[in-house]
C-alpha positions, 0 to 999 in steps of 0.5 A: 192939380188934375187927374192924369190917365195913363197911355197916350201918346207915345210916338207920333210919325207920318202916315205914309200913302200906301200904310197897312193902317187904313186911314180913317175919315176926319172926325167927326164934326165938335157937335157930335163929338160931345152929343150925349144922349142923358142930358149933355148939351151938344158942343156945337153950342155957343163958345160960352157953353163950351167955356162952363164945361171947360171949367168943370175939366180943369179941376178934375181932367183924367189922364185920358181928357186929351191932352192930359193922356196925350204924353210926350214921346217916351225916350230912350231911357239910358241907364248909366253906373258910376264907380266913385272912387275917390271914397276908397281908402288907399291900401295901408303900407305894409308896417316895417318889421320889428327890429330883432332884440338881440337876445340876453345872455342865458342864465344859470337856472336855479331849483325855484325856477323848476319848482315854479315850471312843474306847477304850471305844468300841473295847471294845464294838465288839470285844465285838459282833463277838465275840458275832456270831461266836460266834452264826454258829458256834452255827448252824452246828453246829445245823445240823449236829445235825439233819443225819443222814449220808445228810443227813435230818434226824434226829428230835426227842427224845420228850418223857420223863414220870415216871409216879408209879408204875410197874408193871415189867411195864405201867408203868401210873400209878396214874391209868391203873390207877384209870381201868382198874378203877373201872368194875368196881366197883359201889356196892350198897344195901340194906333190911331189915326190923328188928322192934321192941316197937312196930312194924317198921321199915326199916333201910338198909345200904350196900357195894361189890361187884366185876363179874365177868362183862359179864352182870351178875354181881356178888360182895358180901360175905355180910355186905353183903347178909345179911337185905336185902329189897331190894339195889339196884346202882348203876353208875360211870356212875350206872345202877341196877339192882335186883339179886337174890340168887343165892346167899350163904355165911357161912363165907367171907363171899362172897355172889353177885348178878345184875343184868339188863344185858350188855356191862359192863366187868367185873374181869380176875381175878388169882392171890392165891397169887402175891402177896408182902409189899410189893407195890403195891395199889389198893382201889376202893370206896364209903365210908361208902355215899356216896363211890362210886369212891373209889380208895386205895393202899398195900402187902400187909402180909401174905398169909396173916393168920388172925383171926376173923370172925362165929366163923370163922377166916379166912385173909385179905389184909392191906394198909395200903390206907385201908379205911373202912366201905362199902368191904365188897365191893369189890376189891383190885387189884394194878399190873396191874389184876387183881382180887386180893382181896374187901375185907371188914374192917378193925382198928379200936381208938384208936390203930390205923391200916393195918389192912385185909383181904381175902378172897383171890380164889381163895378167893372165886372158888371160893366164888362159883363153886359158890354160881352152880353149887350154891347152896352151897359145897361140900366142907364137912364136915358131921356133925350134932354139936351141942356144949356146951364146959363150962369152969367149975364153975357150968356143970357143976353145972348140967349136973351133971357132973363134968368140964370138956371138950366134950359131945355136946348133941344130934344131928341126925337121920339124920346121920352122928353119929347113925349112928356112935353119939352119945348126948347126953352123951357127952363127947369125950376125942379125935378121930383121936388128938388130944386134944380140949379145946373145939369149936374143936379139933374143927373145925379137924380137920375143916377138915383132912379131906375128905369120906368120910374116917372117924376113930376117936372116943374118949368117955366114956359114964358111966364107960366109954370108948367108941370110935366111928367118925365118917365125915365127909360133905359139908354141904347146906343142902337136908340142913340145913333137911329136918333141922330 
C-alpha cells in the first residue's frame, strides 16, 4: 500500500547532441541529495542508515518518491465501440390478413329493429350535448383563472427545473460550477534531464496547477515541477505559455510559477478551516497528462488526515473525489466555487478505491505566499544537527556503541548546534523534557515551537550527562548552501 504522486514520467528518449535543452551536470553526489538542514542525517552515511530511511518510505511513498511518481510511458489510448447485434430481435412478419366472411344474406327489418336504431340515436345525441357543455363551462372558468381582480391577466407560472445539485447558499449545479472554475485550472508539462551510463536523456513529466492572480500567477506542487529544465503551461482555452519557477518548497509540496499574461480568470480562494466531513467537492485537473479540464465529484472524507510524504508529515484533505495521476497540482473546489485545496496524492493498493488528498489552501497560500515574498517558507526551525538513529546490534557495532538511540552525526558550522556544544557522538537522551527515541520525536517537537524559543538538552558524552542549551533559529536556504 503506498501513496502515489501523480506526474511522472510520461515519455522517456534520448538526447541529441545539438538538443535546444541544455544538459545539465549529473546530479549531485547521494550525500548531498539527501542533506537536510533540520536534522536529517545526510545520505552519504553507511548503508544502514539509508536502510532505516528506506523502511519509513515504504509504508508512506508519495507519488512524486521516485520511482512511485515515475510512471510508465502513457500509451495511445484507442477508443473502440462495438454494436451487439445479436440481441436485436428480428423484425416480426407481417401477419397473413384476415380471410373476408362472406357476408349473410340481408334480412327483412322488422319495427323492433327501428324502435331500437332510434333509441341509440337519442343516447349519442344526449351524450354530445352533454360534452358541449361541459367544454363551454371548461372555458369559461379558464377565463376566469387568468383574470386578476383589477381584471389584468395574471402571469404565467415559471417553469420549475431540478438542478442535480444544489448549493443552499448559490444553488449552483454542478454544470454551472464546473463552468465557473475550470478556467482556472491550468495543465502544466515539464522536462528534465536524466543521466544514464550511456548518455543523458530527457525525460517528461505532467501535472495540474491553479491560477491565483490575472497576472499569471500560477501554484503547482513541488513535486510536479522538481529537477524540470523546462515547464510549459497550457491554458482551458489552448494557449501556451513557457513558465518560469518562481520558487518551490518540499516540506509542504507547494511550488509557485509565473506565466507572462494578464487579465486571466483566476481561482476566488476559500477557507479550509471551515470545512466539514461530508461536504460536496469538485476536483478539476489533467489526468494521465493528457484528459486536460476533467471535472470530478465527490465528499471531504475527512479534514485533518496526517500520512507521510517524501519523509514529511503532512496533515491534508481527504476526499472520495476520483483522483488519477496528473491531477497533482490542480484544485479542490467546494459548492461555491471557491478553491479549497491543492490536490496532491492519492492511496493507491489493489483493492483500494476513494482515497485522494489535498494540501489545505491556507496551508499553501501561506507557503505560496512567502516563497513569491522570500523565496522561501519562512518560520522553519532550522538548528544545524545531522542525526544517525542507531536501532540494532550491527549498526552499533559498527558505530562501536553501546546503546541504541539518536546520536549527533556532524554539526553544521556557525550553527546554533554548534554554539550551544554538540559534539559528534553525542547522544541524545531528551529535549525540553521529553525523552527522545528517533529523530522523529525530535522533529516533532520542533514543529511545536517557534523560532528563538531555547530548550534544555540532556546527552550523554562518554559516560557523563551533559546539558545544553539549544536555541532554535529559523531555516534560510542562502544559511543553508553558505554552510555547505
Amino acid at each position: 500500500m503506498q501513496y502515489d504522486r501523480e506526474d511522472k514520467i510520461e515519455e522517456v528518449f534520448p538526447q541529441p547532441s545539438e538538443s535546444a535543452v541544455p544538459a545539465q551536470d549529473a546530479k549531485a553526489s547521494e550525500a548531498e541529495q539527501n542533506y537536510t538542514p533540520n536534522f536529517i542525517l545526510a545520505a552519504s552515511q553507511p548503508d544502514v542508515a539509508k536502510a532505516a530511511g528506506s523502511a519509513a518510505e515504504t509504508g508512506s511513498e508519495g507519488n512524486n518518491v521516485r520511482p512511485a511518481y515515475t510512471a510508465a510511458p502513457p500509451q495511445e489510448q484507442q477508443w473502440t465501440y462495438s454494436y451487439n447485434t445479436s440481441d436485436v430481435p428480428p423484425t416480426p412478419p407481417t401477419p397473413p390478413d384476415e380471410p373476408v366472411q362472406p357476408k349473410a344474406p340481408r334480412q327483412k327489418r322488422s319495427g323492433k329493429t327501428g324502435i331500437a336504431l332510434l333509441m341509440v340515436l337519442c343516447v349519442l345525441l344526449s351524450g354530445l350535448a352533454g360534452f358541449a357543455g361541459s367544454w363551454f363551462a371548461h372555458d369559461l372558468r379558464s377565463e376566469a383563472d387568468v383574470q386578476q381582480a383589477d381584471g389584468s391577466e395574471k402571469p404565467e407560472a415559471p417553469s420549475v427545473s431540478i438542478p442535480s445539485f444544489i448549493d443552499t447558499t448559490d444553488g449552483l449545479t454542478y454544470a454551472e460550477l464546473a463552468a465557473l472554475v475550470s478556467p482556472t485550472v491550468v495543465q502544466i508539462t515539464t522536462e528534465y534531464t536524466v543521466a544514464n551510463f550511456w548518455m543523458q536523456e530527457t525525460a517528461t513529466g505532467a501535472g495540474s496547477g491553479v491560477i491565483i492572480s490575472d497576472d499569471g500567477t500560477v501554484v503547482t506542487n513541488h513535486h510536479v515541477v522538481e529537477d524540470a529544465n523546462r515547464v510549459q503551461v497550457i491554458l482551458s482555452t489552448g494557449e501556451e505559455y513557457e513558465a518560469s519557477l518562481v520558487a518551490t518548497d518540499a516540506q509542504t509540496d507547494i511550488a509557485v510559477l509565473k506565466i507572462e499574461a494578464e487579465n486571466l480568470p483566476c481561482a476566488e480562494i476559500g477557507d479550509s478551516d471551515d470545512l466539514v466531513v461530508g461536504q460536496e467537492v469538485i476536483a478539476v485537473g489533467n489526468p494521465l497528462g493528457e484528459l486536460g479540464g476533467t471535472v470530478t465529484n465527490g465528499i471531504i472524507s475527512a479534514v485533518d488526515r496526517t500520512i507521510m510524504l517524501d519523509d514529511y508529515a503532512m496533515s491534508l484533505i481527504q476526499t472520495n473525489t476520483a483522483i488519477n495521476p496528473g491531477n497533482s497540482g490542480g484544485g479542490l473546489f467546494d459548492a461555491s466555487g471557491r478553491l479549497i485545496g491543492i490536490v496532491n496524492a492519492k492511496y493507491s493498493d489493489t483493492g483500494v478505491e476513494g482515497l485522494g488528498f489535498a494540501i489545505p489552501i491556507n496551508t499553501a497560500m501561506n507557503s505560496a505566499q512567502d516563497l513569491i515574498d522570500v523565496g522561501y517558507v519562512t518560520g522553519r526551525i532550522s538548528v544545524g544537527l545531522n542525526l544517525l538513529t542507531i536501532r540494532d546490534q550491527q549498526t552499533a557495532f559498527q558505530y562501536r556503541v553501546s546503546e541504541f538511540g539518536v546520536y549527533v552525526y556532524s554539526t553544521v558550522k556557525g550553527s546554533s548546534a554548534e554554539l550551544a556544544g554538540f559534539k559528534t557522538g553525542d547522544l541524545i537522551l531528551s529535549v525540553d523534557g521529553i525523552e527522545i527515541e528517533t529523530s522523529d520525536d525530535i522533529k516533532d517537537i520542533f514543529n511545536d515551537r517557534e523560532v528563538g524559543e531555547a530548550l534544555e538538552v540532556k546527552v550523554l558524552r562518554g559516560d557523563k550527562e551533559v546539558e545544553l542549551q539549544l536555541v532554535l533559529t529559523e531555516y534560510s536556504p542562502v544559511a543553508d548552501e553558505s554552510a555547505k
